[in-house]
C-alpha positions in Angstrom: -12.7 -13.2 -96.9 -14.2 -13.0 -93.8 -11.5 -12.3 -90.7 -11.4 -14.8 -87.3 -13.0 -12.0 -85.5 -15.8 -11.4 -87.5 -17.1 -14.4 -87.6 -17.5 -14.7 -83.6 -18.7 -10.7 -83.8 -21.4 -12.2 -85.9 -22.0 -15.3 -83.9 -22.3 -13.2 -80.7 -24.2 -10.3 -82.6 -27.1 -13.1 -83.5 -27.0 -14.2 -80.2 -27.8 -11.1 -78.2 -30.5 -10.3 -81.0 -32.5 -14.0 -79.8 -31.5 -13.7 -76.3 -30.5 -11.4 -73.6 -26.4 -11.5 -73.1 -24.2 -9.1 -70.4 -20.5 -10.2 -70.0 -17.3 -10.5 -71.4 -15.5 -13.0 -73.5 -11.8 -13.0 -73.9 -10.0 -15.6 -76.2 -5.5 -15.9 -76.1 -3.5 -17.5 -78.4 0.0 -17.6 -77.5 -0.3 -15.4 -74.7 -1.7 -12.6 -77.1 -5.3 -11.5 -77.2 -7.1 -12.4 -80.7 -10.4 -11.4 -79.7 -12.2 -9.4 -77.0 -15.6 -7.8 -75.9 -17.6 -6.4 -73.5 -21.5 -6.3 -73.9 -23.7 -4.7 -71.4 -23.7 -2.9 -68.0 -22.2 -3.7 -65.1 -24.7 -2.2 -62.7 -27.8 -1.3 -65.1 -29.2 1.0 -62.4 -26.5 3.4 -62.7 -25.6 2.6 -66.5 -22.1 1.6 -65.6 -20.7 -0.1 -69.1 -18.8 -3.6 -68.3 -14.8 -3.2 -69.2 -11.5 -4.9 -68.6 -11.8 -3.8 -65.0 -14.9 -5.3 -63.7 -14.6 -7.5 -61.1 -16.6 -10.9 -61.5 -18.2 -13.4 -58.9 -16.5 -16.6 -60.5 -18.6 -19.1 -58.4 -17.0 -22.5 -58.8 -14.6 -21.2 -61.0 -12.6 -20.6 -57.5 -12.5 -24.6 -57.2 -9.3 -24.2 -59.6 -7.6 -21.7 -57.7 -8.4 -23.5 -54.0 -6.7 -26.4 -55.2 -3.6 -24.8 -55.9 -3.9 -23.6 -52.4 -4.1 -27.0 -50.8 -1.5 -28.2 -53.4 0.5 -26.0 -52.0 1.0 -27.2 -48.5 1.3 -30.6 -49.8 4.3 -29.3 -51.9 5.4 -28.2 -48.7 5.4 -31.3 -47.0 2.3 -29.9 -45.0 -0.6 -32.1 -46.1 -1.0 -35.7 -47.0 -3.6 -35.8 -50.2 -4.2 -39.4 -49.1 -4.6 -38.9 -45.5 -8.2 -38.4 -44.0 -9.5 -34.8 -43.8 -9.9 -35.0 -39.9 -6.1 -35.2 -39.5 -6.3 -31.5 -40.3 -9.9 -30.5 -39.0 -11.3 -32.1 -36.0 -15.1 -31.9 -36.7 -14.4 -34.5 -40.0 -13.8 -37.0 -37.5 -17.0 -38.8 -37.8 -17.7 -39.2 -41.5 -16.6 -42.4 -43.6 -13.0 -43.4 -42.6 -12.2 -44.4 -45.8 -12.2 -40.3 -46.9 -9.0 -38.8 -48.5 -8.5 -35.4 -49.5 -7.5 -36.4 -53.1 -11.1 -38.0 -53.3 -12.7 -34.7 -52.3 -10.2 -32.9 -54.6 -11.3 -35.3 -57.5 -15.6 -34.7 -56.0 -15.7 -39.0 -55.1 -15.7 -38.2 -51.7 -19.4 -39.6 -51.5 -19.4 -37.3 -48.8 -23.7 -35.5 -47.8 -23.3 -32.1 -49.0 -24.9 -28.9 -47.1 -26.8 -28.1 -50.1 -27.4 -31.2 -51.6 -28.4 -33.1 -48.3 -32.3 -33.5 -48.1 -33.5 -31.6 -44.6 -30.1 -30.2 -44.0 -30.7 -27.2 -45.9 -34.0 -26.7 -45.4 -33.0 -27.0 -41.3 -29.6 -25.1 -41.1 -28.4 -21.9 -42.8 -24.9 -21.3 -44.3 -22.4 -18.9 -42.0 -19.1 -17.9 -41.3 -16.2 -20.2 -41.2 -17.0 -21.2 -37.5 -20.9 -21.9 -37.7 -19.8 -24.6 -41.4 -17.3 -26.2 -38.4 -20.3 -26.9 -36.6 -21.9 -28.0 -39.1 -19.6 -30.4 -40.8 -20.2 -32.5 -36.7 -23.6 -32.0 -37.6 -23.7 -33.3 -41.5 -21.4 -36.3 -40.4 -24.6 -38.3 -39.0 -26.3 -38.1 -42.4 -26.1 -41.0 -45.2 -22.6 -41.0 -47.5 -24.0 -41.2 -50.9 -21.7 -43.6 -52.0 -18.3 -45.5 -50.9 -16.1 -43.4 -51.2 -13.5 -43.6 -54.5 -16.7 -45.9 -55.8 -18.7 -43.4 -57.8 -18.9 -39.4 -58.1 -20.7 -36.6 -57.5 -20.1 -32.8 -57.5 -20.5 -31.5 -54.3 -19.1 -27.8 -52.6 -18.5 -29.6 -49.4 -15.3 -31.1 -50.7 -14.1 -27.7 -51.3 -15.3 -26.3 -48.2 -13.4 -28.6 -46.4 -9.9 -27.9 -48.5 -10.5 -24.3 -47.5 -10.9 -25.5 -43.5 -7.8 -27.4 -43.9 -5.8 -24.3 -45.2 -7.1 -21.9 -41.9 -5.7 -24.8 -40.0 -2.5 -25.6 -41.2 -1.0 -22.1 -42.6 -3.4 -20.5 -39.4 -3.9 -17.5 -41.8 -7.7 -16.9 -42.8 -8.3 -18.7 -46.2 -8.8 -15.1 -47.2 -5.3 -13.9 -46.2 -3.8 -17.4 -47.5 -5.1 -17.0 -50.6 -4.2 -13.5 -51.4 -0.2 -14.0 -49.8 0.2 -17.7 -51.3 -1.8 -17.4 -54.6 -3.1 -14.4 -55.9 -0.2 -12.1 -55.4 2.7 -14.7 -56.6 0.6 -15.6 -59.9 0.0 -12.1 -60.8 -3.7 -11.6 -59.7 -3.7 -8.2 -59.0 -7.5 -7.7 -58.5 -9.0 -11.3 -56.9 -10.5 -11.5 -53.5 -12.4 -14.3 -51.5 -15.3 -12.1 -50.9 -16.5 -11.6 -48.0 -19.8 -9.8 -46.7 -18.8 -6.3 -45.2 -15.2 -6.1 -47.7 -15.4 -3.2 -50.3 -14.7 -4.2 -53.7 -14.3 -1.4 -56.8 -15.7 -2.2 -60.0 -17.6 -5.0 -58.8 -20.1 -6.3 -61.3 -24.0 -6.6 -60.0 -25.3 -10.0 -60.8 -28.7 -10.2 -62.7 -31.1 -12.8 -63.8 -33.4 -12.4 -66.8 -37.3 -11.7 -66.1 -39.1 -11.8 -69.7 -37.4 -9.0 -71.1 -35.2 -7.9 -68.5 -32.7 -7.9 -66.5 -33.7 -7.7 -62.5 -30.7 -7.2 -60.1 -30.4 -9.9 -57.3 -28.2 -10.7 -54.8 -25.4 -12.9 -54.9 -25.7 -16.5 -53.1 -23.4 -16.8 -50.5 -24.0 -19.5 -48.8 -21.7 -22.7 -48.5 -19.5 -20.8 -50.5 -16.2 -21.2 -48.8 -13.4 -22.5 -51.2 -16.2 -23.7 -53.6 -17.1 -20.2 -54.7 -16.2 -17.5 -53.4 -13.3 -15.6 -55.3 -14.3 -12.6 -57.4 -12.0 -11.3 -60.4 -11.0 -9.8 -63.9 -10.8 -11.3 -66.8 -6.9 -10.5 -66.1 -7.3 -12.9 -62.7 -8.4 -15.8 -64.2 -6.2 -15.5 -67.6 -3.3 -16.4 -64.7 -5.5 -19.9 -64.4 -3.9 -20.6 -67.7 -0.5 -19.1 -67.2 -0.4 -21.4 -63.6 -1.3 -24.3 -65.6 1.1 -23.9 -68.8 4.0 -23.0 -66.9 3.6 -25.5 -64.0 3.5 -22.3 -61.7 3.7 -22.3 -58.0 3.5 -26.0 -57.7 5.9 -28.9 -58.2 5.9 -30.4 -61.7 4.9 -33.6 -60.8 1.8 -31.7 -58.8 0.7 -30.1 -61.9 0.7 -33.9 -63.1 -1.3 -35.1 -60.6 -3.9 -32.4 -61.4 -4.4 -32.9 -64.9 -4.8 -36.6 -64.9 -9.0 -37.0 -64.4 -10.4 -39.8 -61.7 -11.2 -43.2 -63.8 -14.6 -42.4 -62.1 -15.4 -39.2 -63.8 -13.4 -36.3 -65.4 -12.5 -34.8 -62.8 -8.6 -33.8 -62.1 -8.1 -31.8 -59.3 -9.7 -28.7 -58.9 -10.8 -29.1 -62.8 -12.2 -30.8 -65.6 -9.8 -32.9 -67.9 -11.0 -34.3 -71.2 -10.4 -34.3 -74.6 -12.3 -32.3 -77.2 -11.8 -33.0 -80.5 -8.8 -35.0 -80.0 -7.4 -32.8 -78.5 -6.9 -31.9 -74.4 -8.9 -30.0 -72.8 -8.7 -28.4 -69.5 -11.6 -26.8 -68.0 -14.2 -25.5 -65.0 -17.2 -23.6 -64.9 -19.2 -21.9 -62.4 -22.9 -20.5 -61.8 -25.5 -19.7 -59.5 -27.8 -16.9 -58.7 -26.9 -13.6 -61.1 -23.4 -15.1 -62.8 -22.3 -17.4 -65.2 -18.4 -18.2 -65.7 -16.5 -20.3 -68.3 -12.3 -20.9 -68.3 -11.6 -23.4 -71.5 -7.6 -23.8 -72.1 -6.5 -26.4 -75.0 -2.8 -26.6 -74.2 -1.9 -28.4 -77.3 -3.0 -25.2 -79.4 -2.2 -22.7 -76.5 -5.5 -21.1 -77.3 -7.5 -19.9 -74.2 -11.2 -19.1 -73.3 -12.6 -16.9 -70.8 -16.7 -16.1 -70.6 -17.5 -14.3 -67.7 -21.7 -13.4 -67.6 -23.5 -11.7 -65.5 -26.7 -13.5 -65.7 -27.5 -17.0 -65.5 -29.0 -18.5 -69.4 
């Protein structure tokens, strides 16, 4: 009879011979690894195999791990969730009063989007923490897409924003916030917010697909802040699930409040919540230019899925 881990060696096997696949899958049950691969090279150039060190660009897969981070401070007694986001940074004053942080943790802010935004993009470029300040005075003029806590709509600003109000209440970088308050007390022993100019070993290149081949590009960077910046192991974001199963770091009634999705869309906090297959499911997802990331955790079967590419499909 054919063995659990065959069957996905032969699923994945007649997937790389139709398409082109680089990355590494990891799947736990009960906090033991069933199944795990690596296909491809981390940096083709130099022929540098992918392995249980390389260090991914998660993309919005960082949403999870910024929420925790704001959570945090409202554990704390810190941050109001249902207060509006200018309480805590100044240049939010002039968008829609009605604004709460728990609408931009759930993405039905309705808030215009630097990306998103028709002319913004096109007119202003993505910087450092200071220049997205002067920005957000900037974006406040344009059109609210909807009212917000009325409809939803993904959107990096809501994250950007979380990340502004961490520099200004714990007045550490989000950088250094992150790594003292998140990474090092779950266990992530490799995750960085990335930043241009910081020196990262085993860093995996990102790569898109031209006909036959991959072609190395660089990683997007822009509005990036909070929505998408962390980089990691496979190791990093297995302590997603760990955080979420054990109610780490956060109050228990915190952890509640993140799993239960918006009426509006599926959205807890920081992640997706639906069920699959009658079943819960917990989940987020990230990609953009050279990487493709994937954390699925059913708690009810305490079986967990981790797909981190290096390529977008």
């Amino acid at each position: 009879m054919i063995s659990f881990n065959e069957k996905i060696d032969n699923f994945i096997n007649e997937y790389c011979r139709l398409f082109k696949f680089s990355g590494a899958l990891r799947v736990c049950f009960h906090d033991e690894i069933i199944y795990e691969r690596f296909i491809g090279c981390a940096d083709y150039e130099n022929n540098i195999p992918i392995n249980v060190r390389s260090v991914y660009t998660l993309y919005s897969l960082s949403k999870p791990f910024c929420a925790i981070g704001l959570l945090k401070l409202k554990d704390k007694g810190l941050v109001d969730i249902n207060s509006h986001p200018a309480v805590y940074v100044p240049e939010m004053s002039g968008f829609d009063k009605r604004i709460t942080i728990r609408h931009m943790l759930q993405h039905t802010s309705g808030m215009p989007d630097f990306a998103q935004t028709k002319g913004f993009a096109s007119t202003y470029h993505a910087g450092p923490p200071d220049k997205i300040r002067e920005q957000l005075t900037i974006l406040s003029s344009y059109p609210m897409y909807f009212v917000p806590g009325t409809a939803s709509m993904y959107a990096n600003i809501n994250f950007i924003v979380c990340a502004l109000i961490i520099e200004n209440v714990s007045g550490l970088s989000y950088a250094d916030y992150m790594k003292r308050e998140v990474f090092e007390p779950l266990g992530m022993q490799t995750a960085r917010v990335d930043q241009l100019g910081l020196e990262i070993s085993n860093l995996v290149k990102g790569y898109e697909i031209d006909g036959k081949d991959f072609v190395s590009v660089e990683k997007c960077r822009d509005w990036m802040l909070g929505a998408g910046d962390i980089v990691g192991t496979l190791d990093d974001v297995y302590c997603l699930n760990k955080a979420i199963k054990h109610h780490q770091l956060l109050k228990h009634e915190t952890w509640d409040e993140i799993l239960t999705p918006s009426s509006l869309n599926q959205m807890g906090m920081g992640c997706t919540v639906s069920e699959w297959h009658g079943k819960l499911r917990i989940t987020h997802n990230g990609g953009h230019i050279g990487f493709r990331t994937l954390h699925v955790q059913l708690l009810e079967d305490d079986l967990d899925i981790i797909l981190l590419i290096k390529h977008l499909f």
